[in-house]
N, C-alpha and C positions, 0 to 999 in steps of 0.2 A: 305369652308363655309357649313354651317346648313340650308338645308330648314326643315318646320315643316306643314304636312297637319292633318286637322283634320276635322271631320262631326259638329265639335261644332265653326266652325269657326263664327267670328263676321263680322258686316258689314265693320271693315276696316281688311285687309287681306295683309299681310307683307312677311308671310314666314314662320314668326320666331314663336319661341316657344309660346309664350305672344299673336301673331297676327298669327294665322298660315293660310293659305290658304286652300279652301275650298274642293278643286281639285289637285287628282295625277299632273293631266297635266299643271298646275299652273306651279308648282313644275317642272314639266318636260323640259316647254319651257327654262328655265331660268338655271337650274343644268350646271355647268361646269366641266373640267375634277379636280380632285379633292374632290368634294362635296358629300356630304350627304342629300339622302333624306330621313326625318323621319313620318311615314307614321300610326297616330292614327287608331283604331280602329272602325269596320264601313263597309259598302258594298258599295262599288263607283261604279257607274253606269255608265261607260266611257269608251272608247279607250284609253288607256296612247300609248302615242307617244314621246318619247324620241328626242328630239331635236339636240342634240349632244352625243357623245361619249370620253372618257377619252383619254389620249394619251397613257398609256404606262400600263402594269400589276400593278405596284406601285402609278398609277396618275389613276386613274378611276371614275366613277363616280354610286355613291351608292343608289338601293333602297330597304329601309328595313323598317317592321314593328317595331313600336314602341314595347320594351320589356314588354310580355306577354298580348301584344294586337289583337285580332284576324282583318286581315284585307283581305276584298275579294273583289277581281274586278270582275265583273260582267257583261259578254255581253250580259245579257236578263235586261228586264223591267218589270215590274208587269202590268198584267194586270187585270180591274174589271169589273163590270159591264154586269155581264154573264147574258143573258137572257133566260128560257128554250124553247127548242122547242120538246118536248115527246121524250119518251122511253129514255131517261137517255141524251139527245143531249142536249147543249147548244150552245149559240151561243156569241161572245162579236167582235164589231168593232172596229178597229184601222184606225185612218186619215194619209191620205199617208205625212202629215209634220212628224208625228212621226220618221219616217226612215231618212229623210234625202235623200242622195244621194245612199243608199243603202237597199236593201227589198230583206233581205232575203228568203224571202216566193213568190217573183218572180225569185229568183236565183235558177237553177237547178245545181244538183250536177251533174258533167261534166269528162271527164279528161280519160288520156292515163291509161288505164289497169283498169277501172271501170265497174262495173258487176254493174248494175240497178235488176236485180233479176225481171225484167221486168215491172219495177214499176218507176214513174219518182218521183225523190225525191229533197229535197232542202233542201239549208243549215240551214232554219229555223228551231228550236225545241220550242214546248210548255212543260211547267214543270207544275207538281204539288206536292208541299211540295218537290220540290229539284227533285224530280223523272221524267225521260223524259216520255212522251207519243211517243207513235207508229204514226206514220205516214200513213193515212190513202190512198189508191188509188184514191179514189172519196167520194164523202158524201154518196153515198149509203151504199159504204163500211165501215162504221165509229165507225161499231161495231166489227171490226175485226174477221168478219167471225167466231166465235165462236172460234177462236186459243187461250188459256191458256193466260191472259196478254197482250194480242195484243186489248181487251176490250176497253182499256186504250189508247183512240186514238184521232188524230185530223185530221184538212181539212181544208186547207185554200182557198181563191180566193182573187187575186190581181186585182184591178183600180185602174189610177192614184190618184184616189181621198181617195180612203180606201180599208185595208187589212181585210176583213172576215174571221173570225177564227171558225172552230165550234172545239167541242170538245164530245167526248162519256164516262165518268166515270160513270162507272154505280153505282143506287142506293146513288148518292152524288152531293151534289150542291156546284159546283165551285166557290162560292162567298163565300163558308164556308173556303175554303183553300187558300192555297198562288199560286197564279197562275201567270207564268212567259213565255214570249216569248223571244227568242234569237233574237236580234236584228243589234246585233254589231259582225263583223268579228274579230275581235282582242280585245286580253285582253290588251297586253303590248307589243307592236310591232311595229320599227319604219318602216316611210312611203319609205326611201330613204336607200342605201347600204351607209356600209362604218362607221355603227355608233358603232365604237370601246370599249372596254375595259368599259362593264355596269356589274354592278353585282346585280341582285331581289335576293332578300333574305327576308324569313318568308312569303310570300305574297300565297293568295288562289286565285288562274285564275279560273271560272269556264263560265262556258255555253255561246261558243263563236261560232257562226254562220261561224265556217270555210269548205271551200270548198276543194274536194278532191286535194292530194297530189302526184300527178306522181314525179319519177324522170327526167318528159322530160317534165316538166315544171314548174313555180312559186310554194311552196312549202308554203303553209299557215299553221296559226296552234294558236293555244289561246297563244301562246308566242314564238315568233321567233326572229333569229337573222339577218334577211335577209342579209344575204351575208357579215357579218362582223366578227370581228376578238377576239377573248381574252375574250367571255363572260363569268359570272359567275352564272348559276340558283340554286339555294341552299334553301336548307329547303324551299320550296313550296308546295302546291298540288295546281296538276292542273288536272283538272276533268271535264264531262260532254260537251267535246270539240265535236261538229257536225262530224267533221271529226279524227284530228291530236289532241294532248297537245301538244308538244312542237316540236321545227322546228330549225333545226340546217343546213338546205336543201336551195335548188334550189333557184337562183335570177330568175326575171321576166323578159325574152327574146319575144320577138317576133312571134318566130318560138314556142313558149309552146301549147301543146298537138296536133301537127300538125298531129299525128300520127293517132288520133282519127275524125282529119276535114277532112283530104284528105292522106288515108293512101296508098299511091304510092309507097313507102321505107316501108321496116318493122320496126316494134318498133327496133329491136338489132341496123339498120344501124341509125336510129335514133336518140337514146342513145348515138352512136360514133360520129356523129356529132356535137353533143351539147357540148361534152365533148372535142373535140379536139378547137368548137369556143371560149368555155371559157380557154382552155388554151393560145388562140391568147391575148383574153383579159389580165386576172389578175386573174388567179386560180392557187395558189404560197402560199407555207405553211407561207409568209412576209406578204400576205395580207389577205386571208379569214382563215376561223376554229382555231386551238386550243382552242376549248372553255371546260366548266368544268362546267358538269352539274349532282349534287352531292346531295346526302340525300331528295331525292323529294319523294312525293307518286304523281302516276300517274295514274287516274283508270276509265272507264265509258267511253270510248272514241271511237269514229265508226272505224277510219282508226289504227291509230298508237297513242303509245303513245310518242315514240319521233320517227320523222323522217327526214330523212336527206340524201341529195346527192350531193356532193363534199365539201359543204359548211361546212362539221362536221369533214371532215379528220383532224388528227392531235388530236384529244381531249380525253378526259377522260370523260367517263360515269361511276359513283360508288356508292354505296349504296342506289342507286334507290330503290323503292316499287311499281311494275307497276300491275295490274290486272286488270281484264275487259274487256278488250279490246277489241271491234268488239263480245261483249257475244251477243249481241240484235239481230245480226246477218239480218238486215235492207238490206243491200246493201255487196257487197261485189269485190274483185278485187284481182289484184296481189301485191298490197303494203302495205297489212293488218299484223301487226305483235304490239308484247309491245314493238318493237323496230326493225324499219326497215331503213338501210343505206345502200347509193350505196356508191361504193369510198369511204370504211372507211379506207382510208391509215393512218396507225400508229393511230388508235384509239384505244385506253385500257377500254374494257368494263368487270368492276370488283366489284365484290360482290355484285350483285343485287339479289334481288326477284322479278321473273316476272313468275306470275302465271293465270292461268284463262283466256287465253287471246288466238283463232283463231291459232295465231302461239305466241313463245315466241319470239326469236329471231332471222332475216332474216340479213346474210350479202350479197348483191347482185351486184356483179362484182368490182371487185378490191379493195380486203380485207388486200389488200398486208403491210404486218407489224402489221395486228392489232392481238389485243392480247384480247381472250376470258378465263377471269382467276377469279375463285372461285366466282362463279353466282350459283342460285339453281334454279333450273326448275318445278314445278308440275303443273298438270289439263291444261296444253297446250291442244287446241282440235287436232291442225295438227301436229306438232312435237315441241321438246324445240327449237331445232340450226337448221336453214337451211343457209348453205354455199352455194351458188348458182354460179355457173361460174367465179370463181376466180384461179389465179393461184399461190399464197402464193408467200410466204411465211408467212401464219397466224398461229397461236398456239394458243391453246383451251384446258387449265391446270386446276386441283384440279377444275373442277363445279362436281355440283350433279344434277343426270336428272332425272326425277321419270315422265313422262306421258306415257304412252303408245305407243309413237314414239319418241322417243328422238332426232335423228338426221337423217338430207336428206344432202346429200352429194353430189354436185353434181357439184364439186370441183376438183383443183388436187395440193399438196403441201401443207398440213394444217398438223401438230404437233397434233395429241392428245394422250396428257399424264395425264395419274395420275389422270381421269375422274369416276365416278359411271355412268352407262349408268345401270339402273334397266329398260329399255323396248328395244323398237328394233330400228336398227338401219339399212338405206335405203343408198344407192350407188348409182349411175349414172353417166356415161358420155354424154357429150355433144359435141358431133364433129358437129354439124351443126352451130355455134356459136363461128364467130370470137370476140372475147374479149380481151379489154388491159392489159396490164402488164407494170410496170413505174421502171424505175432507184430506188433505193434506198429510201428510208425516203423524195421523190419528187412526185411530183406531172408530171414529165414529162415522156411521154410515151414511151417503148421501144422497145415498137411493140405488133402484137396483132396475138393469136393462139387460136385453138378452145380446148375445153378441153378435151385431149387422158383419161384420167382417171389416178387417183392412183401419186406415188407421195408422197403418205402419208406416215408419221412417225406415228406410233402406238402402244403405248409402255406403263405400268405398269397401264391397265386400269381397273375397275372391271367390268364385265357385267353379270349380273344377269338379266337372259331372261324371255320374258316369253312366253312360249312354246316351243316349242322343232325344228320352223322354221330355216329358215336359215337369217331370220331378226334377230335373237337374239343371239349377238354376230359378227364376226370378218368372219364366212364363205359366208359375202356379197364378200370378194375380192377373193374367191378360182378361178377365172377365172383370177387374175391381176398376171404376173407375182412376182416373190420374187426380192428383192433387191439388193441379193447377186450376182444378173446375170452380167457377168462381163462388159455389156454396159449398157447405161440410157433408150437408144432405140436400136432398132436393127438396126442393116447397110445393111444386108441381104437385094436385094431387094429394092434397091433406085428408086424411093422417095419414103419416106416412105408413106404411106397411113393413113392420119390421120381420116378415118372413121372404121379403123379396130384395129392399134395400141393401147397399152393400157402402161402405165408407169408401172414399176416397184413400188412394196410397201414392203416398211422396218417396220414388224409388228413382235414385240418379249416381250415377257414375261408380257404378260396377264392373269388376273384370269378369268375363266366362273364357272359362278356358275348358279342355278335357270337352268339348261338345256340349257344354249348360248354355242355357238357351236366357236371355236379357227380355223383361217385362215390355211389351210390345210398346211399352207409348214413353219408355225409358229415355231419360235427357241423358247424356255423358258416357253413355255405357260402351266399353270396348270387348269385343267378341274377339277373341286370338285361336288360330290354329298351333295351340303350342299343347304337348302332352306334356302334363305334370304328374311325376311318381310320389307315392307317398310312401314309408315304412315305417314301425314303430319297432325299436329296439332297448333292449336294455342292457346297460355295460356298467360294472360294479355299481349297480344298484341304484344306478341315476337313467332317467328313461329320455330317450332321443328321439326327435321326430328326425327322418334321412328325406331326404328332397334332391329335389335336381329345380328350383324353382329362382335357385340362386343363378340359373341359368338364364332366365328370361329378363328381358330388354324390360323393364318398367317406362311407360312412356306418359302414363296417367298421373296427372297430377292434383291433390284433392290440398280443401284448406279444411284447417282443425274443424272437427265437427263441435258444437256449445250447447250448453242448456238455451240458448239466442237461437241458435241455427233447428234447433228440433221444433220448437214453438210448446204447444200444449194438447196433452190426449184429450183426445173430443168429449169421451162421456163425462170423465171425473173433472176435466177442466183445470187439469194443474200440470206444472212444468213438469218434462225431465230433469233433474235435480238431484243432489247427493241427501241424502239423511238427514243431513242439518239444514236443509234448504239451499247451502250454498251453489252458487253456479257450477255446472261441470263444465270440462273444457279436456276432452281425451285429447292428450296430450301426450300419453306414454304409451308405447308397445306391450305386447307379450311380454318383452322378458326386462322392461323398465327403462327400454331406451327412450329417449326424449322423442317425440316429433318436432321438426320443424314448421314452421308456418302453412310450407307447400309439403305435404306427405304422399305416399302413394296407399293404394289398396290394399287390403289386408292387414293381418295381427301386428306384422313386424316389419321396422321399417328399414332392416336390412337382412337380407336372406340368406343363411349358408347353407354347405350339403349340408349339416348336422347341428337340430336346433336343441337346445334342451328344454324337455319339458319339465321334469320334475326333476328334483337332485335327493329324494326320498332315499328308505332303504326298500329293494326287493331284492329274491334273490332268483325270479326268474326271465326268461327274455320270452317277450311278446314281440308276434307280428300281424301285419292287418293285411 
């Protein structure tokens, strides 16, 4: 069946094309598995709340914009009636029936691994013309201390009776512009787990009053899948989210952000807690994740712009556009990234653009199976890839990295092959930190080790440094033993000592160029005096890496790298592998061309001045 919503609906309200309904969530109560919902043109000022779920990948239930209609859900309200009170301050009231059962602007932003930057903040934003204001400490403070942009500020105070909003745009009268408060916690997000097999498609989430996002508890976000199974987010943006975009993460426990009320147990033994109670429960690749969230722009968002912990293992993340992320720099924590996932067992995160954003992308504790393949990195502020306390087997193939930290490592048993690393690159072990490692392409645990270091496969990469440190390039591991030793660990010496211990690392035939410096005990590796430039541009709304790298003489010649050639990560004892267990065999570049048998180093295996990286829409030009 066809539901039909539209802003031009009449007084009788059916559904259907003729009589459509006035409201997503019309539409929503009522969609069964199967159905379609067609969704006119228009800014809907609601929660959509999904009331049921499809049963099966083939039986789903659909919501999608009507063809070439713009349609945007909306968790702010307009507001009017600005009164001035000097020096550029305004002031407008809001009645506590407005909110409902929920006031944002009495919500404090809360949660395990949250940095307040010493400021109490909430999930409320005011906007003007789509742009958020700063959040001000006090009303005295409303002019933002003279900080660049921070001018641009508000203040609110909560009674049951009415919310007081002031606001500071200087030199402008708020009644002249479109001024909006975030009102509503969710754009499109059901109340209840378990609602299976929904696919949004074309639809714009924006400015949704969501509250911080731990992995050690409830995981909100302008569009989530709270704890279900087979989702499909495609062609959306989703923008100007208080905290999160999108939530492929945590159900709502009990026991969520214990760590921050009465921290008696450290966050790590926390985490392991959580993680072992929901395997008592139903955390089983039969019942939550494999979802598929595909061709979105993701941008303007405080925390993450997709986040996720346990609930996203299994899925594919592809052709994303995420920027912005956490740029306002308000608040800040440990779960800040354009894309932060614990437990992304067997997730394929492939060919995105995620640029401009705090971190790019953070995998944190049991990465095991996932696959980081042909992503482009620029203007990350802390590095593109942090691998964080994982024990692989993950692979991290054909991306291009261009920020000035490219990768923190701090990992053991991760694949990187066939990578551009143009900045530096950071190592660490973690022995104070017992962390899990699971059976195979499952979600069940197979015990938990702290991380000796190294491990790693690092094979036909380019690194083009910059300076002549030992971050740039391969001579982070000259303290890890070589691969070739003829044990994994030593026996010498029982028990072994895992706060001294270090894994072996199988690192061979890399290029350094730009002065990156090749792992001291390195087989194959070519050191070239050759400077390579990099630039990021964008020209009608497709982004270009510029190079002069189509310059250099390739004299290196590598054979396909195989789930055969990688062998198996030491702790968990299992292959590098695709999702379904099938063998890999990188075989294709960055941009899909084939390798031949004999390839050379790096993404791609032919190089011009002007590579494209994403063929998205933006409408600004960046450079690095």
């Amino acid at each position: 069946m066809e539901y039909y919503v539209s802003q031009k609906a009449g007084r009788v309200q059916k559904g259907t094309a003729r009589q459509p309904f006035l409201t997503i969530g019309q539409a929503a109560a009522l969609a069964a598995p199967g159905d379609t919902v067609w969704i006119g043109g228009g800014t809907y000022r609601e929660w959509v709340i999904p009331g049921q779920g499809g049963e099966a990948p083939d039986n789903r239930i659909v919501y999608r914009n009507l063809p070439g209609e713009e349609v945007i859900i909306s968790g702010a309200e307009e507001v009017t009636g600005w009164l001035p009170c000097g020096n550029s301050v305004w002031r407008a009231v809001l009645p506590g029936e407005r909110f409902g059962d929920y006031n944002p602007y009495a919500d404090e932003i809360f949660g395990d691994w949250y940095d307040d930057f010493g400021q109490t903040h909430h999930t409320g934003e005011i906007f003007m013309d789509g742009k958020a204001l700063y959040e001000a400490p006090d009303l005295a403070g409303i002019d933002g201390g003279g900080r660049s942009g921070r001018e641009y500020s508000w203040f609110s105070q909560v009674t049951p009776e009415k919310t007081e909003i002031w606001v500071h745009v200087p030199d402008q009268d708020p009644n002249e512009h479109r001024m909006e408060a975030s009102v509503r916690p969710y754009c499109f997000f059901p109340k209840r787990e378990g609602v299976n097999y929904l696919t949004v498609s074309g639809l714009i989430l924006e400015k949704a009053a969501t509250q911080w996002a731990p992995p050690t508890a409830f995981q909100p976000a302008a569009i989530g899948t709270n704890w279900s199974k087979g989702w499909i987010i495609e062609n959306c943006v989703v923008r100007q989210s208080k905290c999160s975009g999108i939530s492929i993460g945590k159900r709502r426990e009990e026991r969520d952000n214990i760590w921050s009320k009465d921290p008696y147990k450290s966050g790590t033994q926390t985490y392991t807690e959580i993680v072992f109670a929901n395997l008592k429960k139903d955390w089983s690749k039969e019942n939550v994740g494999g979802h598929i969230i595909r061709n979105n722009e993701i941008h303007d968002c405080g925390q993450a712009g997709i986040v996720g912990c346990m609930g996203g293992a299994f899925s594919v993340l592809s052709h994303n556009h995420i920027h912005d992320i956490n740029n306002r720099r308000e608040f800040g924590g440990a779960e800040m990234a354009g894309i932060k996932l614990h437990a992304a067992i067997d997730v394929l995160i492939e060919q995105n653009l995620i640029h401009d954003c705090v971190r790019g992308l953070w995998l944190d504790w049991e990465a095991q199976g996932a696959r980081v393949s042909k992503n482009a990195f620029f203007a990350n502020s802390s590095e593109d890839v942090f691998i964080e306390v994982c024990h692989g087997p993950c692979t991290v193939d054909h991306n291009i990295l261009l920020s000035e930290y490219n990768l923190q490592n701090t990992s053991q048993g991760t694949a990187y092959v066939q990578n551009l690393f143009a900045g530096k690159v950071r190592v660490y072990r973690d022995p104070n930190r017992f962390t899990m490692y699971h059976f195979p392409h499952d979600t069940s645990v197979a015990g938990l080790m702290v991380i000796y270091g190294g491990d790693d496969r690092v094979c036909g990469n380019i690194y083009a440094g910059r300076g002549k440190g030992e971050e740039s390039g391969n001579a982070v591991y000259n303290s890890y033993p070589d691969g070739g030793s003829d044990s994994v660990m030593p026996k010498d010496g029982m028990p072994m000592s895992y706060t001294e211990n270090k894994l072996p690392v199988f690192i061979r035939d890399n290029l350094y160029i730009n002065g990156a410096k090749k792992y001291a005990l390195e087989k194959g590796a070519v050191e070239e005096d050759f400077c390579a430039r990099f630039s990021v541009v964008c020209l009608g709304g497709k982004y270009y890496l510029e190079t002069n790298l189509q310059e250099y003489l390739f004299k290196k010649k590598l054979t396909l790298v195989t789930t055969h050639t990688l062998g198996k990560a030491f702790q968990a004892e299992a292959a590098y592998e695709g999702a379904d267990a099938a063998p890999l065999t990188l075989c294709s570049d960055f941009s899909g061309m084939a390798r031949g048998r004999e390839t050379i180093p790096g993404p791609l295996e032919k190089w011009k001045s002007r590579v494209l990286l994403y063929g998205g829409k933006s409408q600004e030009k960046q450079a690095i």
